[in-house]
C-alpha positions in Angstrom: -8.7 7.9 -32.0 -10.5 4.4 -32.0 -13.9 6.1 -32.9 -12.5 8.2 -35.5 -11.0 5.6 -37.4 -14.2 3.5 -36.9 -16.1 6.4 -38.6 -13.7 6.4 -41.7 -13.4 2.4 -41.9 -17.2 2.2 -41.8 -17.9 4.7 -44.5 -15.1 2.5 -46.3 -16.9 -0.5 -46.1 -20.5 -0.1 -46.4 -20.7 0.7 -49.7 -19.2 -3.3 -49.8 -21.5 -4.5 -47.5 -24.8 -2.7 -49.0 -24.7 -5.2 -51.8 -23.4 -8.6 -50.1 -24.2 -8.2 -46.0 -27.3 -6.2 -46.8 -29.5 -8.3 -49.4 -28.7 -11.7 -47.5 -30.3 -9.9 -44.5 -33.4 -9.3 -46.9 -33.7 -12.2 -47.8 -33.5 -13.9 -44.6 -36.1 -11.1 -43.6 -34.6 -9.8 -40.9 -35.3 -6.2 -43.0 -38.8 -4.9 -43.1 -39.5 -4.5 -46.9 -41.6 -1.9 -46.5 -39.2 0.5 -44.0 -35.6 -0.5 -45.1 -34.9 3.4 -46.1 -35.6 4.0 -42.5 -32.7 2.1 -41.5 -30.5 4.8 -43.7 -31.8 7.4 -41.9 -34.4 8.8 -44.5 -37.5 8.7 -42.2 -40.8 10.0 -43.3 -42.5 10.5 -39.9 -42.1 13.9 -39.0 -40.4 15.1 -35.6 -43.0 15.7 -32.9 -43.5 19.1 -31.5 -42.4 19.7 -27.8 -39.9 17.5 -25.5 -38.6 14.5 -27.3 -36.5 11.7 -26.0 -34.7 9.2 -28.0 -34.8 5.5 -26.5 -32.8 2.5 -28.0 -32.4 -1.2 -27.3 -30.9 -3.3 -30.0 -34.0 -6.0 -30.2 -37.1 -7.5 -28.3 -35.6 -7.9 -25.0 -34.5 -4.2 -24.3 -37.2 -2.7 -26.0 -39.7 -4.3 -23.5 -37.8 -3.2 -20.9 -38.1 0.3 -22.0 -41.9 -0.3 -21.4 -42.6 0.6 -17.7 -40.5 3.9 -17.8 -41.5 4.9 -21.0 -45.2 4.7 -19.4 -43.9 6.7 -16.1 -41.9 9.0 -18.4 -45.0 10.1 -20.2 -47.2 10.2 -17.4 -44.8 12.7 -15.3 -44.6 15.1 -18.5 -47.4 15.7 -20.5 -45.1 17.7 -23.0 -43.0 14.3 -23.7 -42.8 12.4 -26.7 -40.4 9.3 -26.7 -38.7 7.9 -30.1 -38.0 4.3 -29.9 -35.5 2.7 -32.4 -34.5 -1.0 -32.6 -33.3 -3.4 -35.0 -35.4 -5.9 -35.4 -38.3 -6.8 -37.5 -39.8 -8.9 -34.6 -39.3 -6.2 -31.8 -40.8 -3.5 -34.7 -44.1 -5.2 -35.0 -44.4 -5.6 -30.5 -43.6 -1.9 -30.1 -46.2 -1.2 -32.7 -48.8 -3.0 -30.7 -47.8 -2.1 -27.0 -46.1 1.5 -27.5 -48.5 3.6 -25.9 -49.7 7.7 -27.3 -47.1 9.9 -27.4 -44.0 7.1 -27.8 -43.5 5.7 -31.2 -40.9 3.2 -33.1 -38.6 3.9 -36.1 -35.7 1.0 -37.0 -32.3 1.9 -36.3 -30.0 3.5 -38.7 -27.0 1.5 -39.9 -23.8 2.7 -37.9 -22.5 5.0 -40.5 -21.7 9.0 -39.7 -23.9 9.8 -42.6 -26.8 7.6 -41.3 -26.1 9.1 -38.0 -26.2 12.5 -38.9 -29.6 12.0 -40.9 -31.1 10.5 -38.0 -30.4 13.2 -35.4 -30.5 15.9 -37.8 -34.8 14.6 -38.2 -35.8 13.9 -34.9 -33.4 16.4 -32.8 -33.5 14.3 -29.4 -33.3 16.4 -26.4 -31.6 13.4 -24.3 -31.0 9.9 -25.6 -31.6 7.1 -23.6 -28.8 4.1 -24.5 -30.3 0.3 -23.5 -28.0 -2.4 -22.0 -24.7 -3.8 -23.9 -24.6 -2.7 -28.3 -22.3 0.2 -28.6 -22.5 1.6 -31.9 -19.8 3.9 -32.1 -20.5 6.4 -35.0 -24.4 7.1 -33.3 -23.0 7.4 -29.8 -19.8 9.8 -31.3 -22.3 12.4 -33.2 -24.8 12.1 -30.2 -21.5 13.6 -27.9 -20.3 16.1 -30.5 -24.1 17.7 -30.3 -23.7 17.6 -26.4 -26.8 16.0 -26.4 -27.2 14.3 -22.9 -26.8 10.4 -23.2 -27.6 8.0 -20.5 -26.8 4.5 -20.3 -29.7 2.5 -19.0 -29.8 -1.0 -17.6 -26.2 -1.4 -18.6 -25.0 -4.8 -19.3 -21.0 -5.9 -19.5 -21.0 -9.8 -19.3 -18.3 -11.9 -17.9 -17.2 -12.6 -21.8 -17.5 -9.0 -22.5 -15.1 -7.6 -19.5 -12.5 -10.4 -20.4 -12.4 -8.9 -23.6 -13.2 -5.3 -22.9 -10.0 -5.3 -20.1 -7.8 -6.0 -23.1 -8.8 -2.9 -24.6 -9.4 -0.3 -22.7 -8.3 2.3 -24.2 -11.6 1.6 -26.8 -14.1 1.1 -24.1 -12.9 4.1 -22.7 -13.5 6.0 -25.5 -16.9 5.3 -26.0 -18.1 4.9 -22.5 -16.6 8.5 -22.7 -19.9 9.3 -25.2 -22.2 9.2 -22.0 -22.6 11.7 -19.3 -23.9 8.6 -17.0 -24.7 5.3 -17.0 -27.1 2.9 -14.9 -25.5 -0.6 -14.4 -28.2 -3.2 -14.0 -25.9 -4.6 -11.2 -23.1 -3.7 -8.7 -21.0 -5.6 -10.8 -22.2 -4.1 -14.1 -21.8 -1.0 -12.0 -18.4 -1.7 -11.1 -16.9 -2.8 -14.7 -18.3 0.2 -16.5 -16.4 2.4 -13.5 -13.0 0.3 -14.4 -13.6 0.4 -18.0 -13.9 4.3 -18.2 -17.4 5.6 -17.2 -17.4 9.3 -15.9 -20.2 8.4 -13.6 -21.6 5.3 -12.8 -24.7 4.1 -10.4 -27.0 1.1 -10.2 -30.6 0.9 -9.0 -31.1 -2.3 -9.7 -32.3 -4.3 -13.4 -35.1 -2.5 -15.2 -36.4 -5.6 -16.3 -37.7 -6.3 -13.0 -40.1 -3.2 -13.6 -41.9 -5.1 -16.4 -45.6 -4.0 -16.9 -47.3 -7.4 -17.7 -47.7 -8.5 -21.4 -51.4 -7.4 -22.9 -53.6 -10.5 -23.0 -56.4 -10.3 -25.5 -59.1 -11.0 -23.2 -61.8 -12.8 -26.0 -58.8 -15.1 -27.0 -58.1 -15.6 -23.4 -61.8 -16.6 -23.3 -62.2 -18.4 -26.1 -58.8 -20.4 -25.4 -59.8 -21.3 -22.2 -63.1 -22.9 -22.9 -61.1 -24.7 -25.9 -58.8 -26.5 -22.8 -61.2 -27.1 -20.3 -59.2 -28.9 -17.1 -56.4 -29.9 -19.4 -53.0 -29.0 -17.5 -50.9 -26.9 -19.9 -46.9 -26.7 -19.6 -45.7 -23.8 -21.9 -42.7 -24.0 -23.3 -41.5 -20.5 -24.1 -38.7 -18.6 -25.8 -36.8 -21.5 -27.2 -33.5 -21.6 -29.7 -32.6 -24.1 -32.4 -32.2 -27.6 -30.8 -33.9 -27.3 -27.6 -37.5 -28.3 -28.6 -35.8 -31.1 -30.1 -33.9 -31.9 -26.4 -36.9 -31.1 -25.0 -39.4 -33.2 -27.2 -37.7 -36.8 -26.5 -39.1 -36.5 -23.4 -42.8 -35.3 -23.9 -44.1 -38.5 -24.4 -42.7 -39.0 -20.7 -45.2 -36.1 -19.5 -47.8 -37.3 -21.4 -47.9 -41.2 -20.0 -47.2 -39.3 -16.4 -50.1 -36.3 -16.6 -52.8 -37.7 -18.7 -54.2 -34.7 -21.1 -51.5 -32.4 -20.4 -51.8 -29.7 -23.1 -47.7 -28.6 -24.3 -47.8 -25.1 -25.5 -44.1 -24.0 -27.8 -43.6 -20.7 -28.6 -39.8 -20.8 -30.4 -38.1 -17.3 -30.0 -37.8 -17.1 -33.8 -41.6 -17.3 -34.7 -39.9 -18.0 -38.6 -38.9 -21.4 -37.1 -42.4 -22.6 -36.0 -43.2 -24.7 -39.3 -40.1 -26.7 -39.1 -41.1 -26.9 -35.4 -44.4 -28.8 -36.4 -42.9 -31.2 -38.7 -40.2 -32.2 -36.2 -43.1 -32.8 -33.8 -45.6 -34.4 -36.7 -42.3 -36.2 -37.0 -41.9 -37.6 -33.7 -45.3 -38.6 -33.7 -47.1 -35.8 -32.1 -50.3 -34.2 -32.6 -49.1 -30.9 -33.4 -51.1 -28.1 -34.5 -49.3 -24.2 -36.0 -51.1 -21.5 -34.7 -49.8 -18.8 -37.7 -51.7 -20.7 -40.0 -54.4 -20.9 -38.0 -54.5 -24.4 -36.3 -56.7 -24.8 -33.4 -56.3 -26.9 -30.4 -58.4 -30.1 -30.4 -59.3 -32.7 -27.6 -56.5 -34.9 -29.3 -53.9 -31.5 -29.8 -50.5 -33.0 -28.0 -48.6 -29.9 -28.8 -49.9 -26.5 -30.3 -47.1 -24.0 -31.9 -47.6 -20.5 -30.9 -45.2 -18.7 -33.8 -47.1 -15.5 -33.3 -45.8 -11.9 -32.6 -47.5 -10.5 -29.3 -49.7 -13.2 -28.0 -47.1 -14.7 -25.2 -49.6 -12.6 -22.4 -52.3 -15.4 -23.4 -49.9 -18.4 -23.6 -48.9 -17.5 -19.7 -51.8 -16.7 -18.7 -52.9 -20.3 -20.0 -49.9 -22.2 -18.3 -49.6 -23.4 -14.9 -45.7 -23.9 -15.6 -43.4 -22.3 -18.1 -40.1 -23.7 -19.3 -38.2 -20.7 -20.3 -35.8 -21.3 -23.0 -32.6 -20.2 -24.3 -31.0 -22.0 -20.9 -30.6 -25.7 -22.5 -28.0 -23.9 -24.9 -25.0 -21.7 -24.5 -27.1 -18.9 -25.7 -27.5 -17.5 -21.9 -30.8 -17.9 -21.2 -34.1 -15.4 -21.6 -35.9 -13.0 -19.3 -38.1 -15.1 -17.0 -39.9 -12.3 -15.3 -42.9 -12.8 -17.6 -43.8 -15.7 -16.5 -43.0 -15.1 -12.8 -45.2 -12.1 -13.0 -48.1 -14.3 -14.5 -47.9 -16.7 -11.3 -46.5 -19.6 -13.4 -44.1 -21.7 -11.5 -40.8 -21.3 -13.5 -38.2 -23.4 -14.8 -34.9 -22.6 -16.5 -32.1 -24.3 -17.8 -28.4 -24.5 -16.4 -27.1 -21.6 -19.5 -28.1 -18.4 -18.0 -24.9 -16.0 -17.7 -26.8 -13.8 -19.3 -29.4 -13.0 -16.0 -26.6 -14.3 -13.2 -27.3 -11.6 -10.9 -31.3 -11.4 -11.8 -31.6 -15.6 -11.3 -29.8 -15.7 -8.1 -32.4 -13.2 -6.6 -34.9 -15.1 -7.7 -33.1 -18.3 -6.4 -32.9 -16.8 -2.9 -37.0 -16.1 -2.7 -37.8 -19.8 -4.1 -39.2 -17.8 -7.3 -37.3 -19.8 -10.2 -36.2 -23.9 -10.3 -33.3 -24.5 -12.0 -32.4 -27.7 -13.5 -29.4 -29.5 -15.1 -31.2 -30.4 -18.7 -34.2 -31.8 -20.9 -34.9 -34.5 -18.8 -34.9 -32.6 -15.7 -37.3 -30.3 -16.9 -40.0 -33.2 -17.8 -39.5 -34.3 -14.2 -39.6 -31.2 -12.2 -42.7 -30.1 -14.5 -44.4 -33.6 -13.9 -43.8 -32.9 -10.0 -45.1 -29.5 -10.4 -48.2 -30.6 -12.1 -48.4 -33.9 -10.0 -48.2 -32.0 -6.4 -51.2 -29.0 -6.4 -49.6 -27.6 -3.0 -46.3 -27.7 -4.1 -47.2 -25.8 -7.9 -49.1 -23.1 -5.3 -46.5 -22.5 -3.3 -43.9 -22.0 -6.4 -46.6 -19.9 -8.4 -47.0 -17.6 -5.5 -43.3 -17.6 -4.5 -42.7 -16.7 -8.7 -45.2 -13.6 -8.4 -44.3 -12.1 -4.9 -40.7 -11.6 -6.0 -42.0 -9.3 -9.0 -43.8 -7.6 -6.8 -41.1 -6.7 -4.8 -38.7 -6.0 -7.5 -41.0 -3.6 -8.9 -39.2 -0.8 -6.8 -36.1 -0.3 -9.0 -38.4 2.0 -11.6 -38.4 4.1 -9.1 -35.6 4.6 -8.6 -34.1 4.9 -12.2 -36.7 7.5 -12.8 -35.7 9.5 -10.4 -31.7 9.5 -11.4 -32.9 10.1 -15.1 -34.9 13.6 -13.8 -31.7 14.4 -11.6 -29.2 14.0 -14.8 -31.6 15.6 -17.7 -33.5 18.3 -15.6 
């Protein structure tokens, strides 16, 4: 009942929200202005011939975490093609660059049963593949009526989410209804989508821990390193609004305490990186943008990496990496990049969103977490202060990837089982 008057209310109102919603999305460009009809279902990209599966993850996070079993995937069956869909501009123009042959990325219709339909009646997915925690109800609705199989993947129900979920039921029910299985990331995960309504439920651990590392242009790499010399570099990586400023007080801290240290900031937002600079600039900082092409000089305090696709080189520059969204209440970001690129890691005390994923990588010594801004100058000035003691975390990071690795495996495996 819940899904079918979604269906009708949605038709209803985005008409409304075409000309108000829509064009402030535009203009915020968070549409790409060259593939907007995509996202009403009108794709020119012809259907591929032979298997094809349907992936989606709603932005940058999930859709790298498609990566490693969209590779394995493809490498079992030769006759496989995989669609990718997300929603973002910024996670559009990374699967472009790391979506290997045979896989490609369209956007995401808007949740409408007309969009829907167009979408599945062009691409006719043998199985869809459903990433982590957004729901649309319309897509997932006219997937089931098609008895198309659909799998949820790396499923995510937060703490806020169940609290809210448990209160209605009767709607998670309904939609969790859509999916002939679903793969919780965690027991727990596991466990709330049984409650909530899941016909069948399993968990083989987090995909994310299956990451393939990110591609490092090896003449930037080069040419980079050459550029630095012996400088120590501290990258600050994946940040939200405020935190560079919580984070900047304290650089001239680092500075006084590790003489030459090079700060690398990539902002999660690349759009943000010029108001970034002039904060810094600001502040009194040497600060140099690398989208509009600023190099790093002998005298470069902090360089602003606002590119798409380039965070492989910036880790494989750093000796330790901040990772961001954890000095906010946003939840924290993935810090298996890093880990996997034998940085020692830091995080911030705001990261519900990886509970289970941190306190695994808490029990092997792979990730420090600390209180707040100051906390992270320190810890990084020990880090780089103590060349045993940044070993030992580095190595500690990269041996827990390693042996995290195991979970594609495992997922793979289930997926053959449920869509043979």
């Amino acid at each position: 009942m819940f899904i079918q008057v979604y269906r009708i209310l949605i038709t209803l109102i985005f008409p409304i929200l075409r000309i108000t919603y829509i064009p402030k999305r535009k203009k915020e460009g968070k549409e790409h202005p060259l593939r907007f009809n995509e996202r009403l279902g009108l794709y020119k990209r012809p259907r591929p011939a032979g298997k094809l599966f349907w992936m989606h993850g709603a932005s940058v996070g999930e859709a790298i975490s498609m990566l490693p079993l969209i590779d394995k995937l493809l490498r079992e069956d030769k006759d496989l093609s995989i669609l990718v869909t997300t929603g973002t501009v910024t996670s559009a123009e990374i699967m472009e660059k790391r979506l290997p042959e045979r896989a490609f990325h369209q956007f995401i219709v808007f949740d409408t049963p007309k969009f829907a339909k167009r979408l599945l009646n062009h691409f006719k997915p043998d199985a869809v593949l459903w990433f982590e925690s957004e729901l649309w109800p319309s897509l997932l609705s006219e997937t089931h009526r098609r008895h198309i199989p659909l799998v949820l993947v790396n499923g995510r129900i937060s703490d806020k989410s169940f609290e809210i979920w448990k209160k209605v039921k009767f709607i998670a029910k309904e939609i969790l209804d859509c999916f002939s299985f679903c793969l919780g990331q965690s027991e727990q995960d596991k466990r709330r989508l049984l409650f909530l309504g899941a016909k069948k439920a399993a968990c083989f651990g987090n995909l994310k821990y299956a990451g393939v590392p990110l591609p490092v242009d090896e003449v930037k790499l080069k040419e980079l390193k050459e550029v630095i010399g012996n400088r120590p570099v501290f990258f600050v990586s994946s940040t939200h609004d405020n935190e560079e400023d919580q984070l900047s007080i304290h650089f001239k801290t680092l500075q006084q305490a590790v003489p030459q240290v090079l700060i690398l900031l990539a902002p999660r937002h690349p759009h943000r990186g010029a108001e970034i600079r002039d904060m810094l600039e600001r502040r009194g900082f040497k600060a140099e943008l690398r989208s509009k092409g600023g190099e790093i000089h002998a005298d470069t305090d902090v360089y602003v990496a606002d590119t798409i696709g380039e965070m492989g080189l910036w880790y494989q520059l750093a000796q330790v990496s901040f990772v961001g969204g954890s000095l906010i209440s946003h939840g924290g970001q993935n810090f298996m990049e890093p880990a996997r690129a034998k940085n020692a890691v830091l995080v911030g005390p705001y990261m519900h969103n990886f509970t289970e994923m941190l306190a695994r990588a808490q029990a092997a010594h792979a990730v420090w977490q600390v209180q707040n801004a100051v906390d992270v100058v320190e810890e990084t000035i020990n880090l780089l202060r103590d060349e045993s003691l940044l070993k030992e975390r580095q190595e500690a990071a990269y041996q827990w990837t390693v042996k995290e690795s195991s979970v594609l495996d495992g997922i793979s495996q289930a997926l053959k089982q449920e869509l043979k």
